[in-house]
C-alpha positions as CSV (number, residue, x, y, z in Angstrom):
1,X,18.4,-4.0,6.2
2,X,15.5,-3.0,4.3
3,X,14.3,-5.3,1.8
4,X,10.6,-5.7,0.0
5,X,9.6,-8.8,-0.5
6,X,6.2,-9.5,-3.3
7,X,3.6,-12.5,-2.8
8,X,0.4,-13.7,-4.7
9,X,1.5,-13.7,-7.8
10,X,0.5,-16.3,-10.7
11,X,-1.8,-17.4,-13.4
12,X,-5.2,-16.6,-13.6
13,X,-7.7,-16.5,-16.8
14,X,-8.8,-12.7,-18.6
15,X,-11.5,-11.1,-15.9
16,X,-10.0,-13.3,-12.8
17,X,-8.3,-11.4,-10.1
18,X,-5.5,-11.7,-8.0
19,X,-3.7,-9.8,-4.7
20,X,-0.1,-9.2,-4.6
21,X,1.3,-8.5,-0.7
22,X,4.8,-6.7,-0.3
23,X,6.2,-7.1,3.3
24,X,8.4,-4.7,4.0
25,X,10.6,-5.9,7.0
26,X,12.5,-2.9,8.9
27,X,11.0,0.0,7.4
28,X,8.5,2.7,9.4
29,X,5.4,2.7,7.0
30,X,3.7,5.6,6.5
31,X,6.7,7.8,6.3
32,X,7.0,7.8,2.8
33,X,5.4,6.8,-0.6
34,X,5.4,3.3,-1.3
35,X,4.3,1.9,-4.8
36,X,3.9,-0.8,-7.3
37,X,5.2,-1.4,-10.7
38,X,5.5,-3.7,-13.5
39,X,7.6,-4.4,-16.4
40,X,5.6,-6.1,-19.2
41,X,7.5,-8.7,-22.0
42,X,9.7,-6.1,-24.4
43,X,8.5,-2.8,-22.3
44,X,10.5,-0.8,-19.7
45,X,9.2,-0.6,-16.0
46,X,6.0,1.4,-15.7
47,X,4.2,2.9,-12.7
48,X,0.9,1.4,-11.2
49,X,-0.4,3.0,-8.3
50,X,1.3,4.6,-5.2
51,X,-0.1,5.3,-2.2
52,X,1.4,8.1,0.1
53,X,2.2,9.1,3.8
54,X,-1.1,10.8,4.4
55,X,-2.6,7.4,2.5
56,X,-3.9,9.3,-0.8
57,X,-3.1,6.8,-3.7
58,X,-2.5,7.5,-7.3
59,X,-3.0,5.1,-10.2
60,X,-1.7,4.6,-13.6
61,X,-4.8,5.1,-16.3
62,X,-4.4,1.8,-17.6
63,X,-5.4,0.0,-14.0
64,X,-7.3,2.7,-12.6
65,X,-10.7,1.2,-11.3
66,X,-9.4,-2.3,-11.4
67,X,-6.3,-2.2,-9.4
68,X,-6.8,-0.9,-5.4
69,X,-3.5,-0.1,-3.5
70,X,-3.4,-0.3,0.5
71,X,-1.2,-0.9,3.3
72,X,-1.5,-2.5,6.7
73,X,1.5,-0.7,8.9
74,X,0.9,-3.3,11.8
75,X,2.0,-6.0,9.4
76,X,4.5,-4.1,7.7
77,X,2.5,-5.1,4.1
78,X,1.9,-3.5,1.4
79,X,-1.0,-4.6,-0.9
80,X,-2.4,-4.7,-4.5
81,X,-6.1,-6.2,-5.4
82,X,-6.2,-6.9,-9.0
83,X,-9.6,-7.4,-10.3
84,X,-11.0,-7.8,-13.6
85,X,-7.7,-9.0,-15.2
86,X,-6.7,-8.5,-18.7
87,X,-4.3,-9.9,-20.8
88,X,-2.0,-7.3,-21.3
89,X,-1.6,-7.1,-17.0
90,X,0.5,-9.7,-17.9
91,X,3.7,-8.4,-16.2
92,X,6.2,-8.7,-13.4
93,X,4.8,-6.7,-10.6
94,X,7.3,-4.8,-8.5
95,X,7.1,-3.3,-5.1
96,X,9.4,0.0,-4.0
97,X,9.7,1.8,-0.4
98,X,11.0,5.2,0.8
99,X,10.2,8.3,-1.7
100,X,12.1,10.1,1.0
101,X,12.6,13.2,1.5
102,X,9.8,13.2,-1.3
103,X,6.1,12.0,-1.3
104,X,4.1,10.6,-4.4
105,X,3.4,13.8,-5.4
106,X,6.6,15.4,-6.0
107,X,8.2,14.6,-9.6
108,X,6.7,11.6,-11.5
109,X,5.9,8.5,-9.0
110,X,4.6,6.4,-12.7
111,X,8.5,7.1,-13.8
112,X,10.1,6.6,-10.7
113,X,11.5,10.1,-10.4
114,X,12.7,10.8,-7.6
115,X,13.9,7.0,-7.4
116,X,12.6,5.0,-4.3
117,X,15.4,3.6,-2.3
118,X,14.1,-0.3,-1.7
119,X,12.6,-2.5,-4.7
120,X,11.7,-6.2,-4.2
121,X,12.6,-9.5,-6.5
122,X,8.8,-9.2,-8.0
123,X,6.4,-11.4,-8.7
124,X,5.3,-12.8,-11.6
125,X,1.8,-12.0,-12.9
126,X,0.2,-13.9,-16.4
127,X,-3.6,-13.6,-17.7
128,X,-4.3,-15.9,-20.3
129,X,-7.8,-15.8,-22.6
């Protein structure tokens, strides 16, 4: 059974950073887009930043140039470096496998659409100032 499982989260202070791992245990990375998301207090869920089969990423506007997405397939992980943290990252971070038969590209990956098959728990992520 697939099921993603999120690490690193926590408490850092406004410009910290932080690195959230996903291990994906019985799933063939690569085959699919894989992705991170958050839900922030009183907002819905919200896309981050996917990154594809061929390994092209995508990133919300909000996170773009301080977020970096990545993947190790020999360690069945899936990773998100946080830098330059702001208070309004506060959120819990989400990861999803399997886009399948569609990559990040088809529909709207920052609204889920197509749906991913496999979400993890999350982990919780707070910046403070």
């Amino acid at each position: 059974q697939v099921q993603p499982v999120e690490s690193g989260g926590g408490s850092v202070q406004v410009g910290g950073s932080l690195k959230l791992t996903c291990v994906v245990s019985g799933y063939n990375m690569g085959t699919s887009c894989m992705g991170w998301f958050r839900r922030r207090p009183g907002k819905g869920r919200e896309g981050v930043a996917v990154i594809g089969s061929d390994g092209d990423t995508d990133y919300a506007v909000s996170v773009k140039g301080r977020f970096t997405i990545s993947q190790d397939s020999a360690k069945s992980a899936l990773y998100l470096q946080m830098d330059s943290l702001k208070p309004d990252d506060t959120a819990r971070y989400y990861c999803a496998a399997d886009r399948s038969p569609y990559d990040c590209n088809a529909g709207s990956w920052y609204d889920a659409s197509p749906g991913f098959k496999y979400w993890g728990q999350g982990a919780q992520v707070t910046v403070s100032s």
